[in-house]
DOFI-518710 format. One record per residue (C-alpha): residue number from 1; chain; x, y, z. Coordinates in nm, 2 decimals. Last residue first. Layout:
! DOFI-518710
pos_unit_u_v_w
NUM_A_X_Y_Z
...
***
This chain:
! DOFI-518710
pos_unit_u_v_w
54_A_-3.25_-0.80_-0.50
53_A_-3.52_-0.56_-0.36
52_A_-3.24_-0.31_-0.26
51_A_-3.02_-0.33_-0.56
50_A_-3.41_-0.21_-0.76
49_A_-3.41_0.03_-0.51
48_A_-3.13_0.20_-0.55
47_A_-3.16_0.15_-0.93
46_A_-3.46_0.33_-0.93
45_A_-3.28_0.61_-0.76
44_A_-3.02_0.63_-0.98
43_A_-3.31_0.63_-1.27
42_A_-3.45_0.95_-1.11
41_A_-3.08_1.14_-1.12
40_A_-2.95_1.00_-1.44
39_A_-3.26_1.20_-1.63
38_A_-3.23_1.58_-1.42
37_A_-2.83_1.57_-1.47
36_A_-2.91_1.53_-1.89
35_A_-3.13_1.75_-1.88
34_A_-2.91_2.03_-1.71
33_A_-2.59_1.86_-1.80
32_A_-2.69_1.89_-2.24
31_A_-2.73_2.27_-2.20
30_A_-2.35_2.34_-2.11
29_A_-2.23_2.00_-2.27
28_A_-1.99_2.18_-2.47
27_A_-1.87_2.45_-2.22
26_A_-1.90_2.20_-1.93
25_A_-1.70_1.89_-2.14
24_A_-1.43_2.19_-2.22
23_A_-1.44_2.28_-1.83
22_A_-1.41_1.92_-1.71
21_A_-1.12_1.85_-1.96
20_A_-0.94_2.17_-1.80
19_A_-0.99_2.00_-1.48
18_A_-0.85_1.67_-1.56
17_A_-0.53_1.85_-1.72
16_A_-0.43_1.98_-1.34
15_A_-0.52_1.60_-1.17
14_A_-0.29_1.48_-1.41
13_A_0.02_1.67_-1.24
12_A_-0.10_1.57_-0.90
11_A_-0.14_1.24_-1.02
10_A_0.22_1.19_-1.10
9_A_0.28_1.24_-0.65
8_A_0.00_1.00_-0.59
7_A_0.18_0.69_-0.75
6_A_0.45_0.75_-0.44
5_A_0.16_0.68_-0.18
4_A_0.07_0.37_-0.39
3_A_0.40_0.20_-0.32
2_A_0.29_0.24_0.08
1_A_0.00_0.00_0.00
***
């Protein structure tokens, strides 16, 4: 587990470049996350529930 402590230090750089892919997905997908929030949300939940049942 202590070998993965090293592997954090690279991810700080790759952490940086996620961001900026966050903000070009926002830009383009602008409209498409409010609907597209609104329809993942209700089926999470039926999912839930769904994994419950089983």
């Amino acid at each position: 587990m202590e070998i993965e402590a090293p592997t954090a230090t690279p991810t700080i750089p790759n952490a940086e470049e996620t961001p900026t892919t966050i903000e070009m997905t926002l830009d383009q997908s602008e409209p498409v996350p409010r609907p597209d929030s609104t329809e993942p949300h209700p089926p999470i939940r039926h999912n839930d529930g769904i994994l419950s049942k089983q």
